[in-house]
C-alpha positions in Angstrom: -53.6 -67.2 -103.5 -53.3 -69.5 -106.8 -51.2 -66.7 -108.2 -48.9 -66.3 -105.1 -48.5 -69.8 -105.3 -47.3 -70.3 -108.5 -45.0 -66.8 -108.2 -43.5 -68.1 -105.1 -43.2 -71.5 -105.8 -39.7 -71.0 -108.1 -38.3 -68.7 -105.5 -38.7 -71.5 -102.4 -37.3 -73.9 -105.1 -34.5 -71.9 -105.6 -34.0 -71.2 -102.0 -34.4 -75.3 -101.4 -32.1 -76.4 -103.6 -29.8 -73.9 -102.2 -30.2 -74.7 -98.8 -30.2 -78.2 -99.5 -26.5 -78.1 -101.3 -25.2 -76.4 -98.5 -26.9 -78.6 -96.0 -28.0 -75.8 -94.4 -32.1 -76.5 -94.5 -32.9 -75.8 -90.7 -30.7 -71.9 -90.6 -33.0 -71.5 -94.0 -36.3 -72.5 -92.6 -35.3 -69.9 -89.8 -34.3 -67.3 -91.9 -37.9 -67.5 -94.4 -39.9 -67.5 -91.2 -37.9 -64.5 -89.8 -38.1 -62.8 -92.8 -42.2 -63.7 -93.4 -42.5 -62.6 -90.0 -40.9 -59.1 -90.8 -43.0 -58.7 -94.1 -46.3 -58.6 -91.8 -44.7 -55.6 -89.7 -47.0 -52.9 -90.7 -44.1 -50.2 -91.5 -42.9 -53.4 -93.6 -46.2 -53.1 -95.8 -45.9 -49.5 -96.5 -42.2 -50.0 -96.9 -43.2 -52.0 -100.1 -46.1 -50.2 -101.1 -43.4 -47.2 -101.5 -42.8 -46.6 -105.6 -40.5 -43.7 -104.7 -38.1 -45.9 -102.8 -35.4 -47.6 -105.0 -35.4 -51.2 -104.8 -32.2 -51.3 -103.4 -33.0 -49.2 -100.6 -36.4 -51.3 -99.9 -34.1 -54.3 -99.8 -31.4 -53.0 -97.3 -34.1 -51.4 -95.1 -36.0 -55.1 -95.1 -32.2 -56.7 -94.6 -31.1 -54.3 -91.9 -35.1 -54.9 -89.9 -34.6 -58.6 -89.9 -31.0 -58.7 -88.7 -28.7 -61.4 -87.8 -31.2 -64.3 -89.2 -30.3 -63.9 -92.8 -26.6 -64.4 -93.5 -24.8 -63.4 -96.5 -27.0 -65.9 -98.8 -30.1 -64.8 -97.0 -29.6 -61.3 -97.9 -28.3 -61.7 -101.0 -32.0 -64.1 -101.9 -33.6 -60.5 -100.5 -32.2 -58.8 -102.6 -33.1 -60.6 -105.4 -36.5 -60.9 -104.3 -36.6 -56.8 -103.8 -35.1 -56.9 -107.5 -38.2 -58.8 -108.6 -40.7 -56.6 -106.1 -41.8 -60.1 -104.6 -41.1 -59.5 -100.6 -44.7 -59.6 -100.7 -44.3 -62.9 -101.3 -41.9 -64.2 -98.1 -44.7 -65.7 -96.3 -46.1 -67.9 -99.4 -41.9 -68.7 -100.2 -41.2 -69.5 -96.5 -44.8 -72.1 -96.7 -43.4 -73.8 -100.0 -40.5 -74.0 -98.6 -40.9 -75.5 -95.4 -43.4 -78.2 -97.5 -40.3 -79.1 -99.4 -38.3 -79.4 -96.5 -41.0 -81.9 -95.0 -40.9 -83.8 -98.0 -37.0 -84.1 -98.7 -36.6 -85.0 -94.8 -39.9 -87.0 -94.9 -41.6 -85.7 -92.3 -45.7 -84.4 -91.2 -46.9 -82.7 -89.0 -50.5 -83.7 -87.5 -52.6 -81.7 -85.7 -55.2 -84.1 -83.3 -58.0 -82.4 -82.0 -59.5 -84.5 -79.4 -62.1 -83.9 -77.0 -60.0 -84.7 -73.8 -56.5 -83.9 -73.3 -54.4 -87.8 -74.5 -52.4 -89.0 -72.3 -48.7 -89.6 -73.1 -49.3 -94.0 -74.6 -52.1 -92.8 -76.3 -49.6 -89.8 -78.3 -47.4 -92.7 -78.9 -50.2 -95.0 -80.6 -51.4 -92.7 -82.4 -48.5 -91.4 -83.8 -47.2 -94.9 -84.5 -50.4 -95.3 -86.6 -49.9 -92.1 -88.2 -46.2 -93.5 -89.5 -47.3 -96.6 -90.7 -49.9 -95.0 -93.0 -48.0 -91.6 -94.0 -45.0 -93.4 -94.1 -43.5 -90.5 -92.8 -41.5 -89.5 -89.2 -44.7 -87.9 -87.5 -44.9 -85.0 -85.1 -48.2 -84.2 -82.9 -49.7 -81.2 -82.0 -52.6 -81.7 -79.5 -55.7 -79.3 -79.2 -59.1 -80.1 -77.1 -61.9 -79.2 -78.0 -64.5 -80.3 -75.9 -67.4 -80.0 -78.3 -66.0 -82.7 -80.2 -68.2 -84.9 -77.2 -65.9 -87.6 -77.6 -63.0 -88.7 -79.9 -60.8 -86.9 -82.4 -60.0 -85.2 -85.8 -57.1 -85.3 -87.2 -55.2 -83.6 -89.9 -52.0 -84.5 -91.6 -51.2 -82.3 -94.9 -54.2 -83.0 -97.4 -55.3 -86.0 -95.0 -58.5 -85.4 -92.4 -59.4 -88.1 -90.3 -62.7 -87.2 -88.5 -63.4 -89.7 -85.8 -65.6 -87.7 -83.3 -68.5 -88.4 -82.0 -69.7 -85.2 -83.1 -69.6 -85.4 -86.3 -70.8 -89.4 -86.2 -74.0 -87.7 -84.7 -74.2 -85.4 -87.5 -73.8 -87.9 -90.2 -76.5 -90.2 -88.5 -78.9 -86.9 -88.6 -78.8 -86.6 -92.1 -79.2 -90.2 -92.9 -82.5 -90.1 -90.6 -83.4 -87.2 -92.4 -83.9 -88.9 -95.8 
């Protein structure tokens, strides 16, 4: 994945800084995830497992399967991306991508898993809270998960907040197993 990372991390640049001087970063953030959805077709990975096929012809196949989502730019960053044999790559790009996007418009997205469902004031606390210490707009996705027993974990990017009582109970078995 390291090596994916850093091969795909100039192309979602590219396509970024693109995007950005167009002020066109939402059709872009469609247009990677339609096109990273397409790579996981399964005629998609034979498509580019094909050495016989020219590298034009892998890219007009891939352009003409994804359709309407690209545009002329989106093609034409296909294309290059056939060019380079990196398609492979569209669901790393369209990741790195969307992380830059997150950061330019300085925005999260946090995932709370909570044992019981929260109720609408307590979404609005908590993502209030989240703001003030991301310094960032916040948006929730809520999961349950009722062996949690009580509480929540939550994740933010790099940030894990693990405030349930499962996990309390855990920590206090190890201390009294010392």
């Amino acid at each position: 994945m390291a090596e994916a990372l850093t091969i795909a991390r100039p192309y979602a640049k590219a396509a970024f800084e693109t995007a950005q001087a167009k002020q066109q970063l939402a059709a872009w953030s469609r247009m990677l995830a339609a096109a990273a959805a397409g790579v996981g077709e399964p005629v998609v990975q034979t498509l580019l497992g094909s050495p016989k096929l020219p590298k034009q012809q892998i890219a007009q196949i891939f352009i003409e399967l994804v359709g309407q989502e690209l545009g002329d730019s989106g093609a034409n960053f296909i294309r290059l991306l056939a060019e380079n044999r990196r398609l492979g790559l569209l669901p790393v790009i369209a990741q790195v991508f969307a992380q830059l996007r997150a950061d330019a418009e300085r925005t999260i997205e946090a995932t709370v898993i909570s044992a019981s469902p929260l109720g609408d004031e307590e979404r609005a606390a908590l993502a209030r809270a989240l703001k003030k210490r991301l310094n960032r707009e916040v948006t929730l996705q809520c999961e349950t998960d009722p062996r949690l027993i009580g509480g929540a974990v939550i994740r933010a990017g790099d940030l894990v907040i693990d405030g349930s009582v499962r996990s309390k109970l855990e920590r206090l078995g190890l201390a009294l197993a010392r």
